[in-house]
N, CA and C atoms as a LAMMPS dump frame, in Angstrom:
ITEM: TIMESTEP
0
ITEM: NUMBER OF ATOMS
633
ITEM: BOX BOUNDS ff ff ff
-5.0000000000000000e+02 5.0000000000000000e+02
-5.0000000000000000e+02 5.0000000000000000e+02
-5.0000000000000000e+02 5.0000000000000000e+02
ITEM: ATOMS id mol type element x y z
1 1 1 N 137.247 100.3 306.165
2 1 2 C 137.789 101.523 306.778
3 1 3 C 139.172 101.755 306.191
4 2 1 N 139.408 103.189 305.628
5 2 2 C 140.626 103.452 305.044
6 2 3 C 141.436 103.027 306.699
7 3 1 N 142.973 102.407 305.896
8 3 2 C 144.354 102.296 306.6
9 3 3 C 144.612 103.496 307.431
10 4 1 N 144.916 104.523 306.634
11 4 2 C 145.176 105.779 307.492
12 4 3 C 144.035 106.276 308.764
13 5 1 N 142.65 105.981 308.541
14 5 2 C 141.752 106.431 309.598
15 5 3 C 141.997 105.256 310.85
16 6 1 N 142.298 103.998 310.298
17 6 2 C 142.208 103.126 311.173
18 6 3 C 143.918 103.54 312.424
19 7 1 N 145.381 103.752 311.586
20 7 2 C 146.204 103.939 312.363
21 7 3 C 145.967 105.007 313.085
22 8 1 N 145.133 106.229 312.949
23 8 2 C 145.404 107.369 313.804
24 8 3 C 144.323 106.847 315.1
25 9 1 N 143.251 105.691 315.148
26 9 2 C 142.746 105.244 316.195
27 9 3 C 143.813 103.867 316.852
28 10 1 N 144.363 103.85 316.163
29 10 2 C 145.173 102.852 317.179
30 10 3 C 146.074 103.744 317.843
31 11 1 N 146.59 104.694 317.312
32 11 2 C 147.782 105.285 317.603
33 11 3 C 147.78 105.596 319.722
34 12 1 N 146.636 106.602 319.684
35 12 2 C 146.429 106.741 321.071
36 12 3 C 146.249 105.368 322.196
37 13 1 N 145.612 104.091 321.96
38 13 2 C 145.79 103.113 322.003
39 13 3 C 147.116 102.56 322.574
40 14 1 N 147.725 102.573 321.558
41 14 2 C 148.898 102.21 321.703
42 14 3 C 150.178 102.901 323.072
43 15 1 N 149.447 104.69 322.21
44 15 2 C 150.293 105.075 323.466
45 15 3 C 149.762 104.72 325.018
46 16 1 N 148.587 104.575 325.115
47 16 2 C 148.085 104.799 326.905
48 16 3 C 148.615 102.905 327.199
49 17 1 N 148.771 102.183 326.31
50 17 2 C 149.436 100.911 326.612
51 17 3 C 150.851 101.308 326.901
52 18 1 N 151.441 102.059 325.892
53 18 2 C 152.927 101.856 326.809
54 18 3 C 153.187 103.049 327.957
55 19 1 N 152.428 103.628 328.513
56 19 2 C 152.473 104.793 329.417
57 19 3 C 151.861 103.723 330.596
58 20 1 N 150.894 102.924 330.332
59 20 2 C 150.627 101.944 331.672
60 20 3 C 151.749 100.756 331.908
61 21 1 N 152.29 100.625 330.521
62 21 2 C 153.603 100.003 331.027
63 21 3 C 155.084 100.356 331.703
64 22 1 N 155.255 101.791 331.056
65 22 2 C 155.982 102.711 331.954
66 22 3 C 155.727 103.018 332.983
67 23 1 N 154.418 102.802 334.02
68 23 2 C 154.085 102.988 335.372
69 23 3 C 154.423 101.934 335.808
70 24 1 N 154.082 100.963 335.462
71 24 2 C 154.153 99.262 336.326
72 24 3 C 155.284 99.093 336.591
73 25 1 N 156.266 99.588 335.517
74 25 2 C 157.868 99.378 335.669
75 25 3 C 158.25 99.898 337.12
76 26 1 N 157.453 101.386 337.298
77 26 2 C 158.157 102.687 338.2
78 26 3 C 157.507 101.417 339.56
79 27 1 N 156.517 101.041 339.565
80 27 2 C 155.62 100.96 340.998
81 27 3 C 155.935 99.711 341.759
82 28 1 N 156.239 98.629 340.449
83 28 2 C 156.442 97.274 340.724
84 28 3 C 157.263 97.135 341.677
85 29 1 N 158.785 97.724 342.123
86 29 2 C 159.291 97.114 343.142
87 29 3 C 159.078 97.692 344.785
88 30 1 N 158.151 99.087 344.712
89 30 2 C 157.235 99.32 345.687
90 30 3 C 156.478 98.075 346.098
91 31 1 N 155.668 97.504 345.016
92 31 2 C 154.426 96.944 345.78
93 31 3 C 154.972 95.382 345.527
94 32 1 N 156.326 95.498 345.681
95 32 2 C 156.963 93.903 346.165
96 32 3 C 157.4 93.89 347.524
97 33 1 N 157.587 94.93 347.973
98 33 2 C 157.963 95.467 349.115
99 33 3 C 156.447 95.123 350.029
100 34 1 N 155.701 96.06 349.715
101 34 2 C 154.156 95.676 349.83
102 34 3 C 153.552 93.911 350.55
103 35 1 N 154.131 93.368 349.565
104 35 2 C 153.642 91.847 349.507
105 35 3 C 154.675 91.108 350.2
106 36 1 N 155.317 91.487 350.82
107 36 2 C 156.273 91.381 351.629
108 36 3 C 156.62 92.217 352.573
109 37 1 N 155.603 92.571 353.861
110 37 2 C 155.993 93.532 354.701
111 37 3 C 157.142 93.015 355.714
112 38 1 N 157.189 91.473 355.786
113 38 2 C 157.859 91.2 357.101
114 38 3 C 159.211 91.143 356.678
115 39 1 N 160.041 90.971 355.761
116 39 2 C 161.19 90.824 355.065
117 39 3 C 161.336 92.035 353.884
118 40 1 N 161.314 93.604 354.317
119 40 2 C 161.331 94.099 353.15
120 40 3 C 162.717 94.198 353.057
121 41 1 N 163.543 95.14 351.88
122 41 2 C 164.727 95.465 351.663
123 41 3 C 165.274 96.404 352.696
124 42 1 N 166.048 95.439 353.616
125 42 2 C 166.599 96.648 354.435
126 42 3 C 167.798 98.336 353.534
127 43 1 N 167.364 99.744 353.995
128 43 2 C 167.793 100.566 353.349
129 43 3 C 168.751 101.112 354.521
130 44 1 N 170.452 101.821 354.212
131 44 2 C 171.077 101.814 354.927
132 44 3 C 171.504 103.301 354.389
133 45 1 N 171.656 104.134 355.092
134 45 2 C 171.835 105.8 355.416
135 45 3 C 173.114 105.777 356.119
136 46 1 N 173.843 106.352 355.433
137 46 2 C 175.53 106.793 355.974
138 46 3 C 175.681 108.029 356.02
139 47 1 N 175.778 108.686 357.365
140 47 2 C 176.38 110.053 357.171
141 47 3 C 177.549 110.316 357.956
142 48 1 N 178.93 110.893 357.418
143 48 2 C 179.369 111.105 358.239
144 48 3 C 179.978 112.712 357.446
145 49 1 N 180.866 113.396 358.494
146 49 2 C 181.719 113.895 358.183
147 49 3 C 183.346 114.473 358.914
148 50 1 N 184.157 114.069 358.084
149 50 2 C 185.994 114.036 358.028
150 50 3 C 186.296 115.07 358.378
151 51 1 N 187.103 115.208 359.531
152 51 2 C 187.851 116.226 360.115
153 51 3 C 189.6 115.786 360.242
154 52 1 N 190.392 116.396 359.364
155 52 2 C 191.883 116.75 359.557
156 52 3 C 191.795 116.997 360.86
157 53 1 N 192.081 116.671 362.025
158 53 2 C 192.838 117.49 363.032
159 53 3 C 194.017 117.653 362.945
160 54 1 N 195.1 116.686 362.445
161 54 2 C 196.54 117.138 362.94
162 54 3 C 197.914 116.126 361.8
163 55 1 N 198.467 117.107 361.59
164 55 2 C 199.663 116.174 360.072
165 55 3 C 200.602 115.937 360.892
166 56 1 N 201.116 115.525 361.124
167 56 2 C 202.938 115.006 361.581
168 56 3 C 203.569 114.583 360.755
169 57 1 N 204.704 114.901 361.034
170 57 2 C 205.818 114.503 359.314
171 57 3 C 207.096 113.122 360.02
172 58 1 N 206.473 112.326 359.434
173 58 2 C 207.313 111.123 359.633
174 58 3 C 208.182 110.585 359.469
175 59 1 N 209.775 110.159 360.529
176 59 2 C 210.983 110.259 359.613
177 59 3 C 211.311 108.856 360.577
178 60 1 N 210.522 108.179 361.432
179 60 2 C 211.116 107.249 361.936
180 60 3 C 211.448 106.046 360.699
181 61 1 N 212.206 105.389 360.996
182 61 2 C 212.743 103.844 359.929
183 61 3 C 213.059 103.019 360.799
184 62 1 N 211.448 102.121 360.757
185 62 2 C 211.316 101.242 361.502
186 62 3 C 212.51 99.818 360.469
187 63 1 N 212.942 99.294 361.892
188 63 2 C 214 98.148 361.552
189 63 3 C 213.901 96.698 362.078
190 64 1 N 213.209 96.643 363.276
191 64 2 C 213.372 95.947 363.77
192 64 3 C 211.838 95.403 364.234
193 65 1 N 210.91 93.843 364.411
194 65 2 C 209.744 93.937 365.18
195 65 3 C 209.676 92.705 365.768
196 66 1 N 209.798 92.756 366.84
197 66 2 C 209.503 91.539 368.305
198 66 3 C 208.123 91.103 368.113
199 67 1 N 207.912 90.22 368.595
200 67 2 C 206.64 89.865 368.576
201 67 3 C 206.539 88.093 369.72
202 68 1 N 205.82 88.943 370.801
203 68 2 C 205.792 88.083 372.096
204 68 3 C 204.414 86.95 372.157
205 69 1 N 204.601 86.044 373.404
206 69 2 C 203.224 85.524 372.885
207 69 3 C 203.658 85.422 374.84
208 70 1 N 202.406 85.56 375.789
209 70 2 C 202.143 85.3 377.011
210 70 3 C 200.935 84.982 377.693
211 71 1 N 201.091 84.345 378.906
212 71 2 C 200.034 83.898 379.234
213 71 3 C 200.204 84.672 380.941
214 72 1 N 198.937 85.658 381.186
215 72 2 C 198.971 86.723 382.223
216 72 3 C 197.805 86.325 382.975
217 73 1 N 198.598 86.402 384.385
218 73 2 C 197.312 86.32 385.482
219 73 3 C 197.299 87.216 386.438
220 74 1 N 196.174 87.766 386.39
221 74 2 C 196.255 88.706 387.227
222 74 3 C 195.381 89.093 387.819
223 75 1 N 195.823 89.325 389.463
224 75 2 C 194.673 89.488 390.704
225 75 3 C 194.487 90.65 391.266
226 76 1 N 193.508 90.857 391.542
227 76 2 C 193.141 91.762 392.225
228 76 3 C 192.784 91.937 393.451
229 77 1 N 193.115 92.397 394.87
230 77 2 C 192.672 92.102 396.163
231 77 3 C 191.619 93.171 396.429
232 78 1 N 190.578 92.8 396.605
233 78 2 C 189.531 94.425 396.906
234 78 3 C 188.969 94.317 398.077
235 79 1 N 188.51 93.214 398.113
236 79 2 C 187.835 93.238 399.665
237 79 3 C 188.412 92.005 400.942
238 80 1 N 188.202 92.686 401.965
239 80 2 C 189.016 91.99 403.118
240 80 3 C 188.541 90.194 402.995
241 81 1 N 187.275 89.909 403.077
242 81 2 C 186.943 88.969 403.235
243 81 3 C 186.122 88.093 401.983
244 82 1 N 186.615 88.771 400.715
245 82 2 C 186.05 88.105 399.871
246 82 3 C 187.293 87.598 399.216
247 83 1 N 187.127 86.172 398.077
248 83 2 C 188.628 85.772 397.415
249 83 3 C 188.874 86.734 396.21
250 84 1 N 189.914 86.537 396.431
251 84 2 C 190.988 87.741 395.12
252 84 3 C 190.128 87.249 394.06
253 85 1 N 189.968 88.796 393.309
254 85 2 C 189.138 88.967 391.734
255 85 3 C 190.722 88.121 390.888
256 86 1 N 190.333 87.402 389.884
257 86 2 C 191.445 86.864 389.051
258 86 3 C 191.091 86.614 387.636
259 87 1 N 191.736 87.051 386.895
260 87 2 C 191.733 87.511 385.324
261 87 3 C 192.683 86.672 384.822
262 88 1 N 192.777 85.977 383.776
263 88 2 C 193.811 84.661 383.34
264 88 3 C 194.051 85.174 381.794
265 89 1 N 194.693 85.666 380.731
266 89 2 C 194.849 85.957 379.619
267 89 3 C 195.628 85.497 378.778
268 90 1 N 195.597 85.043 377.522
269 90 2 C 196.422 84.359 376.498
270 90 3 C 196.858 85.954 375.871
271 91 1 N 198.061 86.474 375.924
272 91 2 C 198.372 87.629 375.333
273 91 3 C 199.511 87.452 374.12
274 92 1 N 198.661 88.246 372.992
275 92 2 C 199.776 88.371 371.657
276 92 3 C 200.377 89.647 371.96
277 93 1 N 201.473 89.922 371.479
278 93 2 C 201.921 91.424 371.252
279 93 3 C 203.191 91.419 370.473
280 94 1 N 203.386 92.916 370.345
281 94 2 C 204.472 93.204 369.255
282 94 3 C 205.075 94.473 369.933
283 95 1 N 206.55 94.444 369.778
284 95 2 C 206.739 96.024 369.368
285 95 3 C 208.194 96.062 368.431
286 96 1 N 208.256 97.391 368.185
287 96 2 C 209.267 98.015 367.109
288 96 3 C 210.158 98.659 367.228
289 97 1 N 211.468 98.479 367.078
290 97 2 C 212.315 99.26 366.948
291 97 3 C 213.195 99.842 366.026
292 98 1 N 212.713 101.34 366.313
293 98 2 C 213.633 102.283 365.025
294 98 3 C 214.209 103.439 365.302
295 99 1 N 214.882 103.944 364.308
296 99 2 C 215.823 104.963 364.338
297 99 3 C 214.969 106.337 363.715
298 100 1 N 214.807 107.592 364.904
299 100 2 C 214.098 108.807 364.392
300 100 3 C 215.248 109.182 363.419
301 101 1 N 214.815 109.478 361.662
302 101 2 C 215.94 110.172 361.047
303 101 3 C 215.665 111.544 361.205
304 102 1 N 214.688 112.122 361.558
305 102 2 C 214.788 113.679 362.003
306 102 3 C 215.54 114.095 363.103
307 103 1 N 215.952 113.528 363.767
308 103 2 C 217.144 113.69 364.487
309 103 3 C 218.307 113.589 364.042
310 104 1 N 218.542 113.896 362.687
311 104 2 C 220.239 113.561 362.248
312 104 3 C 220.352 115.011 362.14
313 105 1 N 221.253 115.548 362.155
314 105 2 C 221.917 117.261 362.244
315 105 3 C 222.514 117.102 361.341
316 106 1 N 223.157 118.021 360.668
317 106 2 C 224.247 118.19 359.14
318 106 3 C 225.177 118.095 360.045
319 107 1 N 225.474 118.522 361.141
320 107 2 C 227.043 117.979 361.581
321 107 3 C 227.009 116.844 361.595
322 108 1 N 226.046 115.504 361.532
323 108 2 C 226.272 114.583 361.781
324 108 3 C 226.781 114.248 360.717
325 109 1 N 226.763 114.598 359.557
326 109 2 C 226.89 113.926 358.018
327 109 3 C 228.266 114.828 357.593
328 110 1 N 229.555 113.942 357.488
329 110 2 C 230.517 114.576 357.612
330 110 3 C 231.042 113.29 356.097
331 111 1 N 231.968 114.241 354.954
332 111 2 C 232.204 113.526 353.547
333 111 3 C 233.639 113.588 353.859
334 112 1 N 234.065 112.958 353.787
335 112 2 C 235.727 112.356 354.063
336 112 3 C 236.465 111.675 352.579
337 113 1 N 237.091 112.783 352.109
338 113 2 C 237.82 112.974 350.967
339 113 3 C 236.621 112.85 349.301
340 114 1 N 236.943 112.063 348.581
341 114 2 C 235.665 112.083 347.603
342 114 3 C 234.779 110.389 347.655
343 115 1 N 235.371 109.498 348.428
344 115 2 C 234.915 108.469 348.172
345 115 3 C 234.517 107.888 349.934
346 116 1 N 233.985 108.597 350.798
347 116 2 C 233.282 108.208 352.173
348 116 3 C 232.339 109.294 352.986
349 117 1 N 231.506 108.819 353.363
350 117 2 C 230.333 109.252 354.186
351 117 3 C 230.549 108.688 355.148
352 118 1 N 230.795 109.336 356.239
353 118 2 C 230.542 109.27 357.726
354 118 3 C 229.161 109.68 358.018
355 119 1 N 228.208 108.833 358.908
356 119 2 C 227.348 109.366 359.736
357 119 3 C 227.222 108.83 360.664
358 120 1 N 226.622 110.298 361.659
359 120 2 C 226.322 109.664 363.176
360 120 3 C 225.078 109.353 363.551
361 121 1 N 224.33 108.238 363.713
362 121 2 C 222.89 107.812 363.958
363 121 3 C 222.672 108.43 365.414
364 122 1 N 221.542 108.854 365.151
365 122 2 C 220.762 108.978 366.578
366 122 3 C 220.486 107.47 367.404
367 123 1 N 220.797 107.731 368.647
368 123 2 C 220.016 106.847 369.61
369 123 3 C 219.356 105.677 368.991
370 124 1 N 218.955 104.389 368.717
371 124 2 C 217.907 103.433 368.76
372 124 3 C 216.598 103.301 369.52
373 125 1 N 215.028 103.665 369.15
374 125 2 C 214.556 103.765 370.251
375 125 3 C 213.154 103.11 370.025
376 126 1 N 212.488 102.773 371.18
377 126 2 C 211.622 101.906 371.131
378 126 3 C 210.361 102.331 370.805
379 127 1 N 209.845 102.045 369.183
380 127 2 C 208.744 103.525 368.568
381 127 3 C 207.523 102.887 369.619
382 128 1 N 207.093 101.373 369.273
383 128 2 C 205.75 101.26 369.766
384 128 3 C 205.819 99.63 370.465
385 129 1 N 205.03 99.691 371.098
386 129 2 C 204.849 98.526 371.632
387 129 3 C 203.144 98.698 371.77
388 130 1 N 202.338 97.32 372.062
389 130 2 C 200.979 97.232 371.819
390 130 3 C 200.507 95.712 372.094
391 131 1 N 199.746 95.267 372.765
392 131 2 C 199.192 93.955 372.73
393 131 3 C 198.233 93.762 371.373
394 132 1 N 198.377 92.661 370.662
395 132 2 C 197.548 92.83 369.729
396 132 3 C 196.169 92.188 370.366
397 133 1 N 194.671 92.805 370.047
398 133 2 C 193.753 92.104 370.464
399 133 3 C 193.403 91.248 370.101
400 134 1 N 193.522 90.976 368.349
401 134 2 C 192.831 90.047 367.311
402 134 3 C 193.531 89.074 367.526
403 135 1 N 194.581 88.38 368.448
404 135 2 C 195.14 87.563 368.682
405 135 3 C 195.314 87.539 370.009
406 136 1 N 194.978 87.835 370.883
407 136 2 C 194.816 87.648 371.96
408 136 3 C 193.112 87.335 372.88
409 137 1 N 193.296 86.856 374.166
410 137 2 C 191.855 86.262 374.441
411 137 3 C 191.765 86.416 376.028
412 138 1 N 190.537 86.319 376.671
413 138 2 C 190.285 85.788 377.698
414 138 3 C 190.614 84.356 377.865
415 139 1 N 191.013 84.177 379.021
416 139 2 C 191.261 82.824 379.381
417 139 3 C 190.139 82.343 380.347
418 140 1 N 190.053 83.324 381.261
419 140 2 C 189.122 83.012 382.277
420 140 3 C 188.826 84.323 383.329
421 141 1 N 188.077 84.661 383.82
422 141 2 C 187.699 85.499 384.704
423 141 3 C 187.099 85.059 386.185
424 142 1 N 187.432 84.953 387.356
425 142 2 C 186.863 84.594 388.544
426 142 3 C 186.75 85.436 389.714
427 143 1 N 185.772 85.419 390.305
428 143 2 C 185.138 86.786 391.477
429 143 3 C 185.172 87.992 390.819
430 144 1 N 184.977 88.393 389.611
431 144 2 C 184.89 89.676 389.347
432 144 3 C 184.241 90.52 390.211
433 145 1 N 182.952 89.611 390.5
434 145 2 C 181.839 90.614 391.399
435 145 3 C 181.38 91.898 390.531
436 146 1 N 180.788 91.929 389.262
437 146 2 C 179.89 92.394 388.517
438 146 3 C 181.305 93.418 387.454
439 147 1 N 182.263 93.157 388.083
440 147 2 C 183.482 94.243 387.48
441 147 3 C 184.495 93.157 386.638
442 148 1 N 183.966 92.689 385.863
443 148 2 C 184.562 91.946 385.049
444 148 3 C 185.455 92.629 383.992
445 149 1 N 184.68 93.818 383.479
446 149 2 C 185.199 94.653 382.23
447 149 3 C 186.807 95.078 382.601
448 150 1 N 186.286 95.958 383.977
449 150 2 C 187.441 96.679 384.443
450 150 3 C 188.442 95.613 384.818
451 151 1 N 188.126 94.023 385.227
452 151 2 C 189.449 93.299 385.816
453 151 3 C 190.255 93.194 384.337
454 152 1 N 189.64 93.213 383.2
455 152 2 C 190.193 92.508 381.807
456 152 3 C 190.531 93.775 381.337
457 153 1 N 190.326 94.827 381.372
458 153 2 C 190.888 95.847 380.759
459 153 3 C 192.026 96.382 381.792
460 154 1 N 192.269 95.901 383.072
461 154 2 C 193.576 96.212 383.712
462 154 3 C 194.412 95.761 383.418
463 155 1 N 193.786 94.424 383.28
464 155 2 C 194.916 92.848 382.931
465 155 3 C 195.443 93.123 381.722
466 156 1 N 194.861 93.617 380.456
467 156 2 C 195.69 94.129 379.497
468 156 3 C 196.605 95.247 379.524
469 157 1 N 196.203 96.336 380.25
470 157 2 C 196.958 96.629 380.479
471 157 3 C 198.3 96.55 380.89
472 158 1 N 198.447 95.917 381.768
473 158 2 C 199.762 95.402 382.711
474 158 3 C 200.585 94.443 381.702
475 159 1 N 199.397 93.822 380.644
476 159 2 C 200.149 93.088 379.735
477 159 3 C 200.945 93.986 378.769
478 160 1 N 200.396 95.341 378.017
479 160 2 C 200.875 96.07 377.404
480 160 3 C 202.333 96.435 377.767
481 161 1 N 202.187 97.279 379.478
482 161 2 C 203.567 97.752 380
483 161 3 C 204.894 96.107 379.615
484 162 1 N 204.203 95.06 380.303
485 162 2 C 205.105 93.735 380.014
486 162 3 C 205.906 93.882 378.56
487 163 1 N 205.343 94.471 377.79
488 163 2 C 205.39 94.165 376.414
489 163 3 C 206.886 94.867 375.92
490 164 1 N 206.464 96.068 376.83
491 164 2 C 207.569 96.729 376.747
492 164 3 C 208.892 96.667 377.337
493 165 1 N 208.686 95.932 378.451
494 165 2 C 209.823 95.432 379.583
495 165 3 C 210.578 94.498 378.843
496 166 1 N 209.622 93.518 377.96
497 166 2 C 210.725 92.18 377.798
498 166 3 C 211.117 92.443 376.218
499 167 1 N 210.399 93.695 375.277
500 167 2 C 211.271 93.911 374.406
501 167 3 C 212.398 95.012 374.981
502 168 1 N 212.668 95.42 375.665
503 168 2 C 214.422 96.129 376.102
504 168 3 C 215.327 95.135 376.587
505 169 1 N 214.572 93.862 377.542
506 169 2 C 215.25 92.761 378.218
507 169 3 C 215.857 91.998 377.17
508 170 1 N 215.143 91.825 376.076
509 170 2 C 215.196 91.225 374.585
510 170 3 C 216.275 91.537 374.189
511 171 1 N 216.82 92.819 374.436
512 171 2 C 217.709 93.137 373.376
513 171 3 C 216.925 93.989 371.708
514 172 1 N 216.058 94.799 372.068
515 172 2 C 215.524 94.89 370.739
516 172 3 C 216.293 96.594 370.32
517 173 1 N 216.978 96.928 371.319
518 173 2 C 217.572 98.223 370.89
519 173 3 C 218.986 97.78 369.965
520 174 1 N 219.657 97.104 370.383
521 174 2 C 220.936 96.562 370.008
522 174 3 C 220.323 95.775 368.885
523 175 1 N 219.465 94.897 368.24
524 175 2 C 218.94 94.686 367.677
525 175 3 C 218.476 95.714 366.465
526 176 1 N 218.348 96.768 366.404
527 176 2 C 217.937 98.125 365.868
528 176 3 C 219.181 98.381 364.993
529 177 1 N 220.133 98.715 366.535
530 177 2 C 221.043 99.081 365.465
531 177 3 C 221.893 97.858 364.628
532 178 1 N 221.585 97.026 365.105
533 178 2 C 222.569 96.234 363.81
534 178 3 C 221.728 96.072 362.316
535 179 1 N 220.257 96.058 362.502
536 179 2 C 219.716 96.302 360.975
537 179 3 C 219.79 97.598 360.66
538 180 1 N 220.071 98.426 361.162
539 180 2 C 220.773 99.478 360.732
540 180 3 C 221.39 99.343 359.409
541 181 1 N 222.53 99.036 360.175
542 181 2 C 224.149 98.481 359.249
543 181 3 C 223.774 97.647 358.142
544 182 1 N 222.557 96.747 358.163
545 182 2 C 222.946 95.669 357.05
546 182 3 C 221.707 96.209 356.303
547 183 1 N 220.479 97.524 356.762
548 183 2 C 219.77 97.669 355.866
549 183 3 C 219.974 99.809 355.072
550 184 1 N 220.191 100.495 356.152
551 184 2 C 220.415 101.383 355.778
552 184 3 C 221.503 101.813 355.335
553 185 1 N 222.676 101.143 354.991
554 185 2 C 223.875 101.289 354.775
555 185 3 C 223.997 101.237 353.251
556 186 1 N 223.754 99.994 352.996
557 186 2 C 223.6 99.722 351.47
558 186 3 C 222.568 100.625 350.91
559 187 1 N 221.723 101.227 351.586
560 187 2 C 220.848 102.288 350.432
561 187 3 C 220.919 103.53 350.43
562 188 1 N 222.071 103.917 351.546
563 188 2 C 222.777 105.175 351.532
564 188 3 C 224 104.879 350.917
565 189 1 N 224.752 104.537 350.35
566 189 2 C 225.822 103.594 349.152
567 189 3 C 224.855 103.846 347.578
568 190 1 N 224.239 103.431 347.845
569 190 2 C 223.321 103.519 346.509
570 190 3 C 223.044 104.703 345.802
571 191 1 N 222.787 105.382 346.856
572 191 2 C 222.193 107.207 347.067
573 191 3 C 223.188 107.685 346.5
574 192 1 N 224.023 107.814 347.293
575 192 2 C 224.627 108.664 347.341
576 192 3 C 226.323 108.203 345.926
577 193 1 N 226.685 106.883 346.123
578 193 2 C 227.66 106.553 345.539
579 193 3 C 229.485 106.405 346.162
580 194 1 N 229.076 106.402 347.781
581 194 2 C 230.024 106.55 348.031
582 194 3 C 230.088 105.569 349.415
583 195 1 N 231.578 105.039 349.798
584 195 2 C 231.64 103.98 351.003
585 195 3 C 230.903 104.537 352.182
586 196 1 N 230.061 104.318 352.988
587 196 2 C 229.335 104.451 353.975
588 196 3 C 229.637 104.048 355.278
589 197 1 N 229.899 104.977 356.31
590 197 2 C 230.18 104.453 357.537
591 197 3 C 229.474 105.051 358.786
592 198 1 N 228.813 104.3 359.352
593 198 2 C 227.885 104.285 360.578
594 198 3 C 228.651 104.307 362.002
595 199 1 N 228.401 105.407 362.551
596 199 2 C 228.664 105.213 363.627
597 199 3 C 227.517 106.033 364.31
598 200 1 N 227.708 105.713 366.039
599 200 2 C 226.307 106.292 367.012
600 200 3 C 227.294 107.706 367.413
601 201 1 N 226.037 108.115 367.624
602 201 2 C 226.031 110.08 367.397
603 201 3 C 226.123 109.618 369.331
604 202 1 N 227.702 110.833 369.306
605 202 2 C 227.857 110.526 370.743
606 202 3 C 227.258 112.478 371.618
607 203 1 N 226.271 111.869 372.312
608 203 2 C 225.739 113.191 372.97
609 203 3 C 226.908 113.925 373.944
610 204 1 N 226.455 115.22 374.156
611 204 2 C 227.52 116.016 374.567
612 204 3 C 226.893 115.801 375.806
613 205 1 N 227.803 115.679 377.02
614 205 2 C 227.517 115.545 378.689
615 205 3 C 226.94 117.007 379.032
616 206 1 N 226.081 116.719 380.052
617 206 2 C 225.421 117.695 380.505
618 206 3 C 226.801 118.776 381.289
619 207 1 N 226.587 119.608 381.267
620 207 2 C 227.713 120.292 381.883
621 207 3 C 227.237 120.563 383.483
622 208 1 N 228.429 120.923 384.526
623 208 2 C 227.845 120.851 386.044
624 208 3 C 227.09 122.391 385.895
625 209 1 N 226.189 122.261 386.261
626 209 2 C 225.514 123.815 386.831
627 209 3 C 226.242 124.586 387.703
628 210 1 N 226.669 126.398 387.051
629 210 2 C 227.259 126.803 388.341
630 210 3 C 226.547 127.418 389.643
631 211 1 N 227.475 127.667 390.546
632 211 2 C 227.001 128.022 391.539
633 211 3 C 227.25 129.632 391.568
């Protein structure tokens, strides 16, 4: 048999071999799936969609951050004749203190000859306080009486307000402003090129209301 009659019968041959091999490729990890119904590939679908609600323009300069560690117990009296609900908690927390710079006014920023900057800082104030959870725990829970959630989500609570009590008791405002001085000072010096002097922005007294 001539060469040439013989390749144009292989030719088709050949192709329906690699067209059944181009299917097996497509089907094969279907029918592994198949042979494996009880463990197939779990498939995971994400939908969401992003909503902007709201921009705020941020000028606080945080300076200062406390960070408490307590242990909170706390009861609850609900019923006359049953024993006090009691919640026991290992509590982490933190809070921060900084200076809003959107509160500085151009009167506050007063240039005194060619070589000083006067400014008057706003207030020191206490941005956030927060129990952290990822470090904090149940200790114990007793008589909840089916209200367990609500005794542990009060109890944090009360821990939160704490949080805030013993960073002012702390001293974390006075604290504020002295990193003030040793951090914003030197980088308004820098800025600007000139001796820097801090002082607190003294508010004007309410005046008496007339009659």
């Amino acid at each position: 048999m001539p060469l040439p009659r013989l390749l144009r019968r292989l030719l088709p041959l050949a192709f329906l071999l690699g067209l059944g091999w181009f299917l097996w490729l497509q089907v094969r990890p279907v029918l592994s799936e198949l042979d494996n119904p009880l463990s197939p590939t779990p498939r995971i679908t994400v939908t969401h969609n992003t909503v902007l609600q709201k921009v705020e323009s941020l000028g606080r300069l945080e300076l200062v951050r406390y960070q408490f560690r307590d242990v909170v117990e706390y009861k609850k009296s609900t019923y006359r004749f049953l024993p006090d609900a009691k919640v026991a908690l290992i509590v982490a927390g933190n809070a921060v203190g900084c200076l809003d710079l959107r509160k500085v006014r151009p009167q506050d920023v007063v240039l005194e000859g060619d070589s000083v900057l006067r400014l008057a800082l706003p207030a020191p104030e206490l941005c956030t306080w927060q129990v952290d959870h990822a470090k904090s725990k149940v200790y114990s829970v007793e008589n909840g009486f089916f209200q367990d959630a609500e005794l542990v989500d009060a109890g944090y609570k009360y821990a939160e307000a704490n949080v805030r009590t013993a960073a002012l008791q702390s001293g974390i405002l006075a604290q504020t402003t002295q990193n003030a001085e040793q951090i914003l000072r030197p980088m308004l010096e820098t800025m600007t090129g000139r001796r820097v002097v801090l002082v607190p922005r003294l508010e004007n007294p309410l005046l008496p209301a007339r009659r």
